[in-house]
C-alpha positions in Angstrom: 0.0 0.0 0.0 2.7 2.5 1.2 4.9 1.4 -2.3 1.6 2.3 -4.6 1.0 5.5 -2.6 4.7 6.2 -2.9 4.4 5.9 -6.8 0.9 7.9 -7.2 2.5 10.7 -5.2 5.4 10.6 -7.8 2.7 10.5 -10.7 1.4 13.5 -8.8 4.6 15.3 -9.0 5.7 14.8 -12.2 2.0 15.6 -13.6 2.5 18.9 -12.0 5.7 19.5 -13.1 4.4 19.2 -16.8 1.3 21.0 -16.3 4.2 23.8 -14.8 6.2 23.8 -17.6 3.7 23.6 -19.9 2.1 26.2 -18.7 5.2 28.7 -18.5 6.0 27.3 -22.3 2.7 28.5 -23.7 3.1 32.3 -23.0 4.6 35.1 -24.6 6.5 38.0 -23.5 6.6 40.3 -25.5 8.3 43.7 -25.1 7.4 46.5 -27.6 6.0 49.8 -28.6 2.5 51.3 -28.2 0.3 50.1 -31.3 2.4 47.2 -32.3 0.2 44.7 -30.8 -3.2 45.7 -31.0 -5.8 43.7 -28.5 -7.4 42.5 -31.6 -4.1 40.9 -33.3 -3.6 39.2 -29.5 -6.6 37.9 -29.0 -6.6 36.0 -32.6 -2.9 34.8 -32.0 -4.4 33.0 -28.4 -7.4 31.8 -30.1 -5.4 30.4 -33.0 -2.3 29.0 -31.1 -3.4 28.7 -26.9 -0.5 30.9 -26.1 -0.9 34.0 -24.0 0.4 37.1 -25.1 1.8 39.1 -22.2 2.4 42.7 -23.2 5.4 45.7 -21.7 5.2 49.0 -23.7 8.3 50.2 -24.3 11.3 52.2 -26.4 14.7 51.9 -27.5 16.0 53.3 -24.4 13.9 51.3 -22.1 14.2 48.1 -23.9 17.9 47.9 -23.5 17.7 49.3 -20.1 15.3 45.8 -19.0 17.4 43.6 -21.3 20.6 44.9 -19.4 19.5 44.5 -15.8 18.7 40.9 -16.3 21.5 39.6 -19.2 18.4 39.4 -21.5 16.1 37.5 -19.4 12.7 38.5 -18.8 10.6 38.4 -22.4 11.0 36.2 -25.3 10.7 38.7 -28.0 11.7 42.4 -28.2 11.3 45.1 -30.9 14.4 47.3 -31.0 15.1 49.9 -33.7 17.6 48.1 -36.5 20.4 50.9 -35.4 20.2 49.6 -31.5 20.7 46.4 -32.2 24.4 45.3 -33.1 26.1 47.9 -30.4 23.8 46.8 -27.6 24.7 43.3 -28.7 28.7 43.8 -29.0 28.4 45.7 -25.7 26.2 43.9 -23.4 25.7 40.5 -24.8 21.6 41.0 -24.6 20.3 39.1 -27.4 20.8 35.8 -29.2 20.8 34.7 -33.2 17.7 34.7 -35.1 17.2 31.2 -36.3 15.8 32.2 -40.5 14.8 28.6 -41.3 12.0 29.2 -38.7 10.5 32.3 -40.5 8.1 32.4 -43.4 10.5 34.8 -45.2 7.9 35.1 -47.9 5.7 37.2 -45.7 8.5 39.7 -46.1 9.3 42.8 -48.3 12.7 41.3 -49.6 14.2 45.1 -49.6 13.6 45.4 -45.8 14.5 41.8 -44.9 17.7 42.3 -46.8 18.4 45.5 -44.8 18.1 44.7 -41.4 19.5 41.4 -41.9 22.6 43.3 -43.2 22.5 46.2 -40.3 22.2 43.5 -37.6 24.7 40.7 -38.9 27.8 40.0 -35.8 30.2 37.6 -37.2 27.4 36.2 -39.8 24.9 35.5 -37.5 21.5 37.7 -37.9 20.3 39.4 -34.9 17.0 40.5 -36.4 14.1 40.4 -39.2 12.3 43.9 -39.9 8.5 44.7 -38.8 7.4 48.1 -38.8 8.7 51.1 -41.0 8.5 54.6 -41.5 10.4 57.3 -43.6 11.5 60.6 -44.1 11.4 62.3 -47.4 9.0 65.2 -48.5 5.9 66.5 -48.4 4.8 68.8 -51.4 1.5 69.9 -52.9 1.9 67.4 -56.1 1.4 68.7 -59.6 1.1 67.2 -62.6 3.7 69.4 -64.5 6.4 67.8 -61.8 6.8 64.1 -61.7 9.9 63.9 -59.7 11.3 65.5 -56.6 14.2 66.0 -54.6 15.9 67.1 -51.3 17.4 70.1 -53.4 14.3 71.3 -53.7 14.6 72.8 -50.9 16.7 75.2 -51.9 15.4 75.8 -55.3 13.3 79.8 -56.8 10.5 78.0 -56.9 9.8 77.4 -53.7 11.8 80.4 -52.2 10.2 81.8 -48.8 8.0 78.6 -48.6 9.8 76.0 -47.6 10.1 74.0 -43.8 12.4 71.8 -42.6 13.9 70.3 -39.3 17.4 71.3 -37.9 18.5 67.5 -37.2 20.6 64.8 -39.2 17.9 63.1 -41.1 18.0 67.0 -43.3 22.0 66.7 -43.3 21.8 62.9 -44.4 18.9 63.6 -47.0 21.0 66.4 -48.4 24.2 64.5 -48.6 22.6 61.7 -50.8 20.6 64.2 -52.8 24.3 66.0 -53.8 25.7 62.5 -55.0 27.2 61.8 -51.7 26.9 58.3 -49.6 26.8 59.6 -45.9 26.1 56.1 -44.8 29.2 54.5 -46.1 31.9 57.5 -44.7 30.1 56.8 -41.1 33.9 54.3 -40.1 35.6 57.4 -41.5 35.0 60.9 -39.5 37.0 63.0 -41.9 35.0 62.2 -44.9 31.9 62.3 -43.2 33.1 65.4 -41.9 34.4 67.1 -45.1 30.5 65.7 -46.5 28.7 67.3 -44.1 30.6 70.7 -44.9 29.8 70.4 -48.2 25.5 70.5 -47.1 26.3 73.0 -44.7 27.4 75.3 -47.2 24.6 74.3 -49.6 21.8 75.1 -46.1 23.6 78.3 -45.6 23.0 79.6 -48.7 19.2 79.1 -49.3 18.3 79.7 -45.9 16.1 82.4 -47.6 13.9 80.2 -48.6 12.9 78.9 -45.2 9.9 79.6 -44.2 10.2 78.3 -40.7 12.1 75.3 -39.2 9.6 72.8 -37.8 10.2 71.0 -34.7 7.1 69.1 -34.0 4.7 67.3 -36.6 1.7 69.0 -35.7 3.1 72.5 -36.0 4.5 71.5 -39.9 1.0 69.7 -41.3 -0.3 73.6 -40.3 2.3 75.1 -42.3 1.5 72.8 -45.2 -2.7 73.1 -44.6 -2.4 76.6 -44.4 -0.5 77.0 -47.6 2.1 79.1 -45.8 4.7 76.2 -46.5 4.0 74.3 -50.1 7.7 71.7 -49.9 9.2 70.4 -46.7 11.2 67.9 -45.7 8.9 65.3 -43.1 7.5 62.0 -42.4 5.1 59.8 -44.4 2.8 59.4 -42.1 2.2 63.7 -41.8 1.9 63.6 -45.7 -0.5 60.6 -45.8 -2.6 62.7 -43.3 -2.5 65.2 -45.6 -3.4 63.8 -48.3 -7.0 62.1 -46.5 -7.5 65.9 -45.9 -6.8 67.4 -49.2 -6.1 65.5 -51.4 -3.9 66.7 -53.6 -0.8 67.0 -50.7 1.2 63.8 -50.1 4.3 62.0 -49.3 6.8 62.0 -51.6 10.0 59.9 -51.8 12.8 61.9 -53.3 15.0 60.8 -56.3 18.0 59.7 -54.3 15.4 57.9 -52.2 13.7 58.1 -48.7 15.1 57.8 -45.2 14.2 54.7 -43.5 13.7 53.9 -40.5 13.0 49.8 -38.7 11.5 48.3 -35.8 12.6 44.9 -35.8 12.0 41.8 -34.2 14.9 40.3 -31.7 15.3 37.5 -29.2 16.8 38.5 -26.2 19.6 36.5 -24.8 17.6 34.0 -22.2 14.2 34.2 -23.6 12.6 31.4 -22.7 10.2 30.4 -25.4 11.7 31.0 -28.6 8.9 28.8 -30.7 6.1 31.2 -29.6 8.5 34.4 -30.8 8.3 33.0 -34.3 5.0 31.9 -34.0 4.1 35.5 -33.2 6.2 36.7 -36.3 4.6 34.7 -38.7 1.5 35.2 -37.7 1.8 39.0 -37.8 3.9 39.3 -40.8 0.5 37.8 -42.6 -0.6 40.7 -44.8 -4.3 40.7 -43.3 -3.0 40.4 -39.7 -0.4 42.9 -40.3 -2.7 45.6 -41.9 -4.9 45.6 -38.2 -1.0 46.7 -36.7 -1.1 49.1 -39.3 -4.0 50.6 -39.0 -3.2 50.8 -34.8 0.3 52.2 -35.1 0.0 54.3 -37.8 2.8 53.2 -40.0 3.2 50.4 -42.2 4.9 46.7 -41.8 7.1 44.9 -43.6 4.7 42.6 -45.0 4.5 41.7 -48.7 1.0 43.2 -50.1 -0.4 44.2 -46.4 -1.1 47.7 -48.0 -3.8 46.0 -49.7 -6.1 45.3 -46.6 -5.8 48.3 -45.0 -8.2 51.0 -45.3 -8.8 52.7 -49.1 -7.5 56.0 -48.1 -4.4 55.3 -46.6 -3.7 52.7 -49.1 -4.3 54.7 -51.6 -1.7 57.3 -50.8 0.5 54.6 -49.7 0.2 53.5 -53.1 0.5 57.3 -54.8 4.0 57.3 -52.5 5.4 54.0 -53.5 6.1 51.6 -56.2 8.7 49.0 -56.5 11.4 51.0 -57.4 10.8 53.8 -54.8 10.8 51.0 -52.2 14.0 49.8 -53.2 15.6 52.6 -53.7 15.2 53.8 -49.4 18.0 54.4 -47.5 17.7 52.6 -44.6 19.8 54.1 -41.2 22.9 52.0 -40.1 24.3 52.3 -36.0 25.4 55.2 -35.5 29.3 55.2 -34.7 29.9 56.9 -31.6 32.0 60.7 -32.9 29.1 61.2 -35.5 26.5 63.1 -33.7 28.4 65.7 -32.3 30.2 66.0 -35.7 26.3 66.5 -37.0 25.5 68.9 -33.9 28.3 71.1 -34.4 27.4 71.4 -38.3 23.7 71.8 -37.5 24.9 75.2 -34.9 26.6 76.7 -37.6 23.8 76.7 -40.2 21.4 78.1 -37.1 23.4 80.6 -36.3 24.3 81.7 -40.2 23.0 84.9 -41.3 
């Protein structure tokens, strides 16, 4: 009797340590921005797979911060920028390789997937795949008479006294590559980036006439461009798709030597604990019906092939006005950042303020 009540006992313990782990394994934790996992998304992911989605809002800043306290324990998948992925890595040791053969690459935009796999490779192993995506470019009343735009614009007669911009480096790296230069590739070598940034600083200096004002918030520039005072400025697509709902005829426009881009990725932090349910979660959401609902909560777009389809007409339609193929292609996505750079950029950007 004792013998059979010593081996149900054990039958007990072991059941429980399954249900346990079992339990632990079907969860989620997910660390990531406001909008990118819209309670709608979760609650088909649970009723599709069983596993529970656990949810911390968070940014660049924090997300390192968390993964950096506990050596990457904690969440099982985190959604850093692409440019605060491979320094954090080299420097703290907080995430682990990506395993591709687990992804539906398919889902993906192969531009964007080839980018961030590039901008987050350490010794040839990817740190992460791309999700959402936003750019920089310009924002002009769009003729017919004018098929093509570009950064030097900006300093053209045409659009002398009406013209907005902001004083940060997305304007000096948008100007560099509009003048035939490649900003990103001098960022291991400060004196050429240096002797490039001089080169837009003179170029800033000079048509600083036709500046109407320089925006610092998005709000304050979609007034400039409603009210007409401003008809070309340098801003985001999602400020030019807003526009264009309104009016209609103002949009987002990628220039010639292409927009600025920037990525949200997905990574798996160093002691995640249940890396099938991170790629479950990534396939599921890169699904171009799945991923237009994250569009349509965050605002921007995702990397998903053809999700621009099932989101609603209007933005789709100038989505679709902004981008083709070729303009996709053709973005310049950001790399790190080398530390040096941005005080090179701040010093540039005080002289051009304080020009007369």
């Amino acid at each position: 009797m004792l013998k059979t009540m010593k081996g149900l006992l054990a039958l007990s313990v072991s059941a429980a340590a399954m249900i346990s782990a079992s339990a632990q394994a079907e969860e989620l934790r997910l660390l990531t921005w406001a909008g990118y996992a819209p309670q709608e998304v979760i609650d088909q992911f649970e009723q599709e797979t069983g596993i529970t989605v656990k949810v911390t809002k968070s940014n660049n800043e924090d997300m390192i911060s968390k993964l950096r306290a506990t050596r990457g324990a904690g969440y099982d998948l985190v959604q850093p920028s692409q440019d605060r992925v491979t320094g954090a890595q080299k420097e703290y040791r907080i995430y682990k390789p990506m395993d591709l053969s687990q992804l539906n690459a398919e889902q993906f935009i192969p531009s964007m997937l080839a980018a961030t796999k590039t901008n987050t490779t350490i010794n040839g192993d990817v740190y992460s795949v791309p999700h959402i995506w936003g750019t920089s470019g310009l924002i002009a009343g769009v003729s017919e008479s004018k098929n093509a735009y570009s950064f030097n614009d900006l300093c053209s007669d045409d659009y002398k006294g009406k013209v907005s911009y902001r004083l940060k480096r997305p304007t000096l790296i948008g100007f560099a590559f509009a003048m035939g230069e490649d900003p990103f590739a001098a960022y291991t070598d400060e004196k050429k980036y240096a002797e490039i940034l001089g080169k837009v600083e003179q170029k800033l200096i000079d048509c600083k006439d036709n500046v109407k004002a320089y925006w610092s918030g998005g709000d304050a520039l979609i007034n400039l461009l409603r009210s007409g005072e401003v008809t070309l400025a340098m801003g985001w697509d999602a400020g030019g798709w807003k526009l264009h709902k309104e009016t209609g005829n103002i949009n987002f426009v990628p220039p010639e030597s292409g927009a600025l881009g920037w990525i949200d990725t997905f990574a798996l932090p160093a002691k995640g604990k249940n890396d099938e349910a991170a790629y479950k979660w990534i396939n599921f959401v890169m699904q171009p019906e799945i991923a237009a609902k994250i569009t349509e909560a965050a605002g921007n777009f995702t990397a998903s092939a053809g999700a621009e389809e099932f989101v609603n007409d209007e933005l789709s339609n100038s989505y679709k006005i902004s981008y083709n193929q070729s303009s996709l292609d053709n973005i310049k996505w950001y790399p790190p950042v080398p530390a040096g750079l941005e005080i090179i950029e701040g010093k540039t950007l005080d002289r051009i303020k304080a020009a007369q």
